[in-house]
C-alpha atoms as one frame of an Amber mdcrd trajectory, in Angstrom:
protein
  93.095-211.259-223.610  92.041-209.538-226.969  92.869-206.098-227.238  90.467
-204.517-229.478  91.825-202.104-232.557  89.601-199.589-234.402  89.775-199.248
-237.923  92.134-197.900-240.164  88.914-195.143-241.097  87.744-194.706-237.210
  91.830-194.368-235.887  92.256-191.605-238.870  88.792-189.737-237.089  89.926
-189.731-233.819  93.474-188.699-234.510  91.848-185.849-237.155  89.621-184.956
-234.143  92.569-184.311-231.616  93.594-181.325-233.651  90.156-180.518-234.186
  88.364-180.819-230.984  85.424-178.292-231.979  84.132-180.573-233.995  80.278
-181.027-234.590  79.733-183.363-232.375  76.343-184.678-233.768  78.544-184.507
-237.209  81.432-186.879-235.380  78.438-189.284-234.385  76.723-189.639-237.838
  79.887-190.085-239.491  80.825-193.003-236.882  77.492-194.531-237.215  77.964
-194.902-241.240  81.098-196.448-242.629  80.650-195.682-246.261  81.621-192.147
-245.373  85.148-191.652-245.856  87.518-189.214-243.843  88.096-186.938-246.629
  84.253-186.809-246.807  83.791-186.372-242.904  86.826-183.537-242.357  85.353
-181.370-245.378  81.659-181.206-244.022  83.361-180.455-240.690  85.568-177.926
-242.088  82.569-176.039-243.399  82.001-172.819-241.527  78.275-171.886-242.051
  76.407-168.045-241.843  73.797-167.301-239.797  72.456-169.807-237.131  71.572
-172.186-239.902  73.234-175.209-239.835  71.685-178.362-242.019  71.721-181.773
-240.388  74.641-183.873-240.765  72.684-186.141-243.446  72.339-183.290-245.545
  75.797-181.604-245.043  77.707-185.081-245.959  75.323-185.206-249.343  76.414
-181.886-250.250  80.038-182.678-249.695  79.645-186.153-251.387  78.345-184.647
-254.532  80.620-181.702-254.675  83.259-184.527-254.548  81.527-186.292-257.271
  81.123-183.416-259.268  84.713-182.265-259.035  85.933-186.256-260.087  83.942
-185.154-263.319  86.065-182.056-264.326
């Protein structure tokens, strides 16, 4: 019988998501739906708190945090 193992990225999620079970949950499904998005990436955009009852899309709140990664790799 083969035992199947999750990757090294989707075994870092779920053991970032058991001390951080209020997750977005549509956030948690995007990320696991695209592999190119690392866990640094993923636990930033879900560490963002956001004002008001405004809250972009997870498409839009992993570009944000992408580029402000990018940008800061520039400094």
């Amino acid at each position: 019988m083969k035992v199947l193992k999750p990757g090294e990225r989707d075994a870092a999620l779920v053991m970032w998501l058991v001390d951080h079970a209020d997750a977005d949950p549509s956030l948690v499904e995007f990320v696991l739906q695209d592999p190119s998005i690392s866990i640094d990436v993923f636990s930033a955009a879900a560490g963002v708190r956001h004002r008001g009852n405004a809250r972009p899309d997870p498409a839009t709140l992993i570009a944000r945090i992408k580029k402000a990664f990018d940008d800061d790799e520039d400094d």
